[in-house]
ChimeraX commands (.cxc) that place a marker at each C-alpha (Angstrom):
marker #1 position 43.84,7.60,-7.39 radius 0.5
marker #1 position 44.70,7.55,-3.99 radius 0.5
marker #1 position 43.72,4.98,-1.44 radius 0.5
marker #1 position 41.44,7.62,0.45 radius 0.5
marker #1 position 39.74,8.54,-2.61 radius 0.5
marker #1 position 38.88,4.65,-3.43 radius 0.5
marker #1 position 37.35,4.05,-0.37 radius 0.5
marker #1 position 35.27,7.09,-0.12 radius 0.5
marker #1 position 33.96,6.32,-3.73 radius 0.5
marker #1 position 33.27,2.52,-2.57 radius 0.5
marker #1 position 31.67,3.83,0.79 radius 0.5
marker #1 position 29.50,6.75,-1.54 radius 0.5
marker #1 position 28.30,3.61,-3.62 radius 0.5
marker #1 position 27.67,1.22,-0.99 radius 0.5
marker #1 position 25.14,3.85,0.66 radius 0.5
marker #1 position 23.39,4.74,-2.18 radius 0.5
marker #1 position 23.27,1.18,-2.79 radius 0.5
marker #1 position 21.68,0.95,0.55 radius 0.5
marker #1 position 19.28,3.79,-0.31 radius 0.5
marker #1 position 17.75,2.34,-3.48 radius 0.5
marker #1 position 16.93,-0.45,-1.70 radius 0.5
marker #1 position 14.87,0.97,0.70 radius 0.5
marker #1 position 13.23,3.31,-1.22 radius 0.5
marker #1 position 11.89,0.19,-3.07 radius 0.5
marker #1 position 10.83,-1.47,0.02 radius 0.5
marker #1 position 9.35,1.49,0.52 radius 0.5
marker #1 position 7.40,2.11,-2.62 radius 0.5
marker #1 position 6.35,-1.48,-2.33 radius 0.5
marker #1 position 4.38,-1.09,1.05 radius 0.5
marker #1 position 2.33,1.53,-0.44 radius 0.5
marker #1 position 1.73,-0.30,-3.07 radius 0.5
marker #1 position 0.31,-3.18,-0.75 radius 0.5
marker #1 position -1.34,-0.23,1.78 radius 0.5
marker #1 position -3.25,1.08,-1.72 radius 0.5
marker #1 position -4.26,-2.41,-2.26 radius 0.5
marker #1 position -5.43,-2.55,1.37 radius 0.5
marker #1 position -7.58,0.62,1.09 radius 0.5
marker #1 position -9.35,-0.80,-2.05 radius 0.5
marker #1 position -10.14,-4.09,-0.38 radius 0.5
marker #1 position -11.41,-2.19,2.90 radius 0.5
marker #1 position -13.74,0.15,0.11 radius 0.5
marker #1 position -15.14,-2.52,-1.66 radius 0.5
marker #1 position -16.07,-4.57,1.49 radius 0.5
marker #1 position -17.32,-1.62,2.60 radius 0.5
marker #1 position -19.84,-0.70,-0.34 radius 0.5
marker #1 position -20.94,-5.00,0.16 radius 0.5
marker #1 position -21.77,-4.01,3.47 radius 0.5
marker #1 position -23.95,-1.35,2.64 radius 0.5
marker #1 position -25.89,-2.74,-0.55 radius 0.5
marker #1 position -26.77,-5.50,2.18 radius 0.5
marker #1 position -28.30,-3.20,4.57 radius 0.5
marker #1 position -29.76,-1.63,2.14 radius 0.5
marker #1 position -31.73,-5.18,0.77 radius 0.5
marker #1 position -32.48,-6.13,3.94 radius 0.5
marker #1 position -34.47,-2.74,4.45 radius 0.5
marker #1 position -36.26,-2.77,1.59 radius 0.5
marker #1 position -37.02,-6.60,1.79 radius 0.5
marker #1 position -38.73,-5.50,5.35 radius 0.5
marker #1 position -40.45,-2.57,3.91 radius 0.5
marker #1 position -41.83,-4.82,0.59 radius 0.5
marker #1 position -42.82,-7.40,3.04 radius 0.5
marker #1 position -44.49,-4.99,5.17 radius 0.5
marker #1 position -46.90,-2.86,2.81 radius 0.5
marker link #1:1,2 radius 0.2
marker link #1:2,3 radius 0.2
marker link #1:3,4 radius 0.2
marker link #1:4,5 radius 0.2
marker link #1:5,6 radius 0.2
marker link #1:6,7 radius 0.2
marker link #1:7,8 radius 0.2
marker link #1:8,9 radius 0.2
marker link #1:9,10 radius 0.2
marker link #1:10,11 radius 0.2
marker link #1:11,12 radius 0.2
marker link #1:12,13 radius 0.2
marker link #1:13,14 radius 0.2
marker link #1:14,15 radius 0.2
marker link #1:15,16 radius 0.2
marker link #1:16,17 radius 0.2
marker link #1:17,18 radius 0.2
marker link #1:18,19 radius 0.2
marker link #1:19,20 radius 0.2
marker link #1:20,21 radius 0.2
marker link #1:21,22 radius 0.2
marker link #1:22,23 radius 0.2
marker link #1:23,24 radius 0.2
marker link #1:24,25 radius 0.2
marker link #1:25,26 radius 0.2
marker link #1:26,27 radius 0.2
marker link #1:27,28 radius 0.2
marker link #1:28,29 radius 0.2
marker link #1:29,30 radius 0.2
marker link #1:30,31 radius 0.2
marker link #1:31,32 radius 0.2
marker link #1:32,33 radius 0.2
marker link #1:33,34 radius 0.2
marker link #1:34,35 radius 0.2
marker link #1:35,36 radius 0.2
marker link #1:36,37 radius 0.2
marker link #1:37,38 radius 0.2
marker link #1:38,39 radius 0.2
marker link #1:39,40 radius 0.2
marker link #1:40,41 radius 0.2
marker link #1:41,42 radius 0.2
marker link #1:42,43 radius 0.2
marker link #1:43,44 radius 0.2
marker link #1:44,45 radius 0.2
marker link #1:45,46 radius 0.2
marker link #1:46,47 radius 0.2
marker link #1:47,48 radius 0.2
marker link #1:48,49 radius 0.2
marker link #1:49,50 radius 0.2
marker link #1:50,51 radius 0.2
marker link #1:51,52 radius 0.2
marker link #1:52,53 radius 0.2
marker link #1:53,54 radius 0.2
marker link #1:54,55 radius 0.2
marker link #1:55,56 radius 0.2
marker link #1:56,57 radius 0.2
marker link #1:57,58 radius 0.2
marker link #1:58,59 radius 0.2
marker link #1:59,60 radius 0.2
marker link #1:60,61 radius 0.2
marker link #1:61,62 radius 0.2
marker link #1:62,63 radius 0.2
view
């Protein structure tokens, strides 16, 4: 092969070298943003439950 032709083929793998990489980086932040959203959820449902026993201790208290 010519010279031309070896560098375009090493320049063709270097970028999809280059790509691969960042679509892993960027599978792994949604990864870690799914993992955010399920921690925010579950906080979320804590919060509520406690609301929801500090009503009803009031109300049980109250009658």
């Amino acid at each position: 092969m010519s010279q031309k032709k070896q560098d375009k083929i090493q320049k063709q793998k270097k970028v999809q070298g280059i790509y691969r990489k960042i679509k892993q980086q960027s599978r792994g932040d949604k990864d870690d943003k799914n993992d955010n959203k399920i921690g925010v959820i579950i906080v979320n449902i804590c919060v509520v439950l406690a609301i929801l026993a500090l009503l009803l201790n009031a109300f049980i208290k109250e009658f």
